[in-house]
N, C-alpha and C positions, 0 to 999 in steps of 0.2 A: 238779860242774864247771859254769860257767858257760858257757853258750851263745852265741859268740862274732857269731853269723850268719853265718859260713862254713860251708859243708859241709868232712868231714874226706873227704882223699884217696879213701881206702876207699868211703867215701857213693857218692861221684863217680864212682870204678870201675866201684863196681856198680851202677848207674842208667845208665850208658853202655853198661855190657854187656849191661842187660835192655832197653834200647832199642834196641840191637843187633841180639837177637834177636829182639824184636817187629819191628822193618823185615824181617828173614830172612823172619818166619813169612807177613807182610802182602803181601811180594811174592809167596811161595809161594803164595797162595792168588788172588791177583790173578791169575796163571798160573792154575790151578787153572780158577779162573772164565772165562777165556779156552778154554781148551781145552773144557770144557763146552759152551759154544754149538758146536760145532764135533760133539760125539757127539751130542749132540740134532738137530739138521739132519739128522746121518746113521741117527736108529731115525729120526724123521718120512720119509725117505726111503724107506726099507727098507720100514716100516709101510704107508705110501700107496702104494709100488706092488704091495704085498701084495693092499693090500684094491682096490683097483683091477683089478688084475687079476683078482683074483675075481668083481668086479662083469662083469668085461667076459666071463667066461665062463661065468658064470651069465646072460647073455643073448644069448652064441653057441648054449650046450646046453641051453637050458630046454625047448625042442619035444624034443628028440632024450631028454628026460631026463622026459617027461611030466609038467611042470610047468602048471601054469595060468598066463596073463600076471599075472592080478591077485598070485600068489604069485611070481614071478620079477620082478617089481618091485616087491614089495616086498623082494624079498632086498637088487634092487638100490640101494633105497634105504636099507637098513639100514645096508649096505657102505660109503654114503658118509656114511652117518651117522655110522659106528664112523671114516672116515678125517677127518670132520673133529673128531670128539671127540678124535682123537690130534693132531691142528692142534694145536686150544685147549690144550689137556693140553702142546704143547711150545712152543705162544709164551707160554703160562705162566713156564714156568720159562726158556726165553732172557729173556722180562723181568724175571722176579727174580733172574736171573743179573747182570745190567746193574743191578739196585740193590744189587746185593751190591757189583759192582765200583767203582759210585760210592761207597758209603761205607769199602770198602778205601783204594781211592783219595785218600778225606779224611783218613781215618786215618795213613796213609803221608804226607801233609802234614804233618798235625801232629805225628810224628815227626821229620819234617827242620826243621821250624818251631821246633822247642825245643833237637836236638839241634847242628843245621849253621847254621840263624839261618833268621830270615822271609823268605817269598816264595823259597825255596830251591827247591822244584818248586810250578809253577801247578798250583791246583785244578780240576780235572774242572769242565767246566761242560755238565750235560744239553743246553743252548743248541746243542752241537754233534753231536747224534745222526742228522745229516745224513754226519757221517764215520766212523758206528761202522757196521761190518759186522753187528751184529747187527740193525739196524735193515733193510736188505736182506735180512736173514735172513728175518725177519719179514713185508715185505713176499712173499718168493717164494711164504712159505708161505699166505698171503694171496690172491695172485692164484691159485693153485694148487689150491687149495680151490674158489673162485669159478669156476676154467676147469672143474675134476669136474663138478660141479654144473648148471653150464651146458650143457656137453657130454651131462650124463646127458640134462635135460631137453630139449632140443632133437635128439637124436637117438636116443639109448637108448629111455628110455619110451616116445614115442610109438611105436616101432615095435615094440615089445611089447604087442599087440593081437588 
């Protein structure tokens, strides 16, 4: 049978229905991705005030617990070692979370681009990570770190002597 250049009905069906389902799966993980930033901020949360407060009690109880200063700060600097390692470790992943969501993103374009017609939904433009929450995300866990740290050394340490 000669090949006419039309697709046969059936072709058509089923190319619409597995585009279908990839849009399903592409929002579903777009959500996916969304909620993610969302459990990461709350173990970052959890974690830093974990170790945090550990820090802060290992240098209420270190005389009462016959520590040396030089060993009781160095727990505490451990402490904030291990809370910023858990930082990095989750602005890690809210940033590969944010490039996952941009290339879902594009992808889900060019599903509406071939299925619904061009320019059907605008593309993601990183240009605008001034309006993603995860970029705040980032930043809190940012200055947050920097205030530990700050705080340790300007009040904690020295007074462990």
């Amino acid at each position: 049978m000669a090949d006419s250049g039309e697709a046969r009905p059936e072709a058509i069906t089923v190319r619409n229905d597995f585009a279908l389902e990839r849009y399903r799966y592409v929002l579903q993980q777009i959500h996916a991705v969304n909620e993610n930033a969302h459990r990461f901020l709350a173990i970052y949360q959890t974690l830093a005030t974990a170790l945090v407060t550990a820090a802060l009690a290992l240098f209420v109880g270190y005389r009462k617990w016959d520590l040396a200063p030089a060993t009781a700060r160095g727990g505490v600097i451990g402490l904030l070692t291990l809370a910023t390692m858990v930082a990095a470790f989750t602005g890690t992943l809210i940033v590969m979370g944010a490039l996952a969501w941009l290339d879902y993103r594009n992808e889900e374009c060019d599903i509406t681009d071939e299925v619904v017609g061009p320019g059907f939904r605008k593309r993601p433009r990183p240009g605008n990570f001034l309006r993603w929450y995860e970029t705040y995300v980032l930043l809190f866990i940012l200055v947050s770190v920097i205030t530990m740290w700050v705080l340790a050394a300007l009040f904690l340490l020295p007074a462990m002597r």
